[in-house]
KEPADREN-997700 format. One line per 2 residues: their letters; for each residue z negated, y, x of C-alpha. Coordinates in nm, 3 decimals, always signed. Layout:
A	Z Y X ~ ...
! end
This chain:
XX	+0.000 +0.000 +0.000 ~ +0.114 +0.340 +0.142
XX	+0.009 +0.702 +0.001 ~ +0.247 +0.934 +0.068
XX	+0.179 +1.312 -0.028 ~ +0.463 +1.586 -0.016
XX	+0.316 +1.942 +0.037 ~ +0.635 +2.133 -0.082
XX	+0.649 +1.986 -0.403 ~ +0.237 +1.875 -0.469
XX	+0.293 +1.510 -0.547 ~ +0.163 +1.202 -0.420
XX	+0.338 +0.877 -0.445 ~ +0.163 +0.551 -0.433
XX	+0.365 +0.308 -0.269 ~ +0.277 -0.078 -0.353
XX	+0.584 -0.238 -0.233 ~ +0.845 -0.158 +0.021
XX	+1.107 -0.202 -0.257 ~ +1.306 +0.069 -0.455
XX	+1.266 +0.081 -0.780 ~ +1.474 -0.018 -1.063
XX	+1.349 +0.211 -1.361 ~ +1.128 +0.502 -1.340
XX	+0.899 +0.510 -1.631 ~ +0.722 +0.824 -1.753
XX	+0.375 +0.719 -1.860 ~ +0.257 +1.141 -1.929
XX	+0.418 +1.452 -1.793 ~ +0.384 +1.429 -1.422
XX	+0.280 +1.040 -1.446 ~ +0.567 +0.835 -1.355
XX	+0.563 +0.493 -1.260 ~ +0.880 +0.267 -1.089
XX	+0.964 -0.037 -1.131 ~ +1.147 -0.314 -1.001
XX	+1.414 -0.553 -1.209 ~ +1.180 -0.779 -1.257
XX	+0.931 -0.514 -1.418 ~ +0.713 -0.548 -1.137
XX	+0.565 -0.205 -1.027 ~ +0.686 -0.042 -0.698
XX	+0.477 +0.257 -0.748 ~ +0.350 +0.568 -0.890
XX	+0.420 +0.948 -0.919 ~ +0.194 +1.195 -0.964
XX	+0.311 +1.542 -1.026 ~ +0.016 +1.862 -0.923
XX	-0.159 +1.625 -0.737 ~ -0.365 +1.912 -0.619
XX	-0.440 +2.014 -0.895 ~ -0.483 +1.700 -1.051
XX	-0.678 +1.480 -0.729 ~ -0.908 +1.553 -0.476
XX	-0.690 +1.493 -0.187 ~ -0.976 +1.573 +0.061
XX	-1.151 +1.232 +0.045 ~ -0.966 +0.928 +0.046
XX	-1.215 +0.622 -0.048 ~ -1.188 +0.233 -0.076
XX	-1.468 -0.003 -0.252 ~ -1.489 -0.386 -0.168
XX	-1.076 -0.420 -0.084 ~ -0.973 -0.693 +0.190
XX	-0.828 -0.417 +0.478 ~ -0.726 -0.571 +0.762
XX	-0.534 -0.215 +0.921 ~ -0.625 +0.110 +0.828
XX	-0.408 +0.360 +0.945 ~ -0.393 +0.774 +0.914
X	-0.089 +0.968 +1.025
! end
């Protein structure tokens, strides 16, 4: 799983596969979600995420990391 965040346009993408989606899915404004062809989620949108997130603290609870990595 990958977060990428893109400063010129606020939103954050959660990344869950290394796949490009099939279908982009709007869940709410500035919620979308992708999907592969098999339905499968790739990965999620989030529009504001500034706004929306605090994008200061990035925490985990109880998930089997085996690399953590910043950039």
């Amino acid at each position: 799983m990958k977060l990428h965040y893109y400063p010129e346009t606020d939103s954050l993408y959660v990344e869950f596969k290394p796949e490009p989606g099939a279908e982009t899915i709007e869940v709410t404004r500035g919620l979308n979600v992708d999907v592969d062809a098999a339905g499968e989620v790739v990965g999620f949108d989030i529009d504001h995420a500034s706004r929306r997130l605090d994008l200061g603290t990035l925490e985990t609870t109880a998930l089997p990391l085996h690399t953590i990595k910043a950039g």
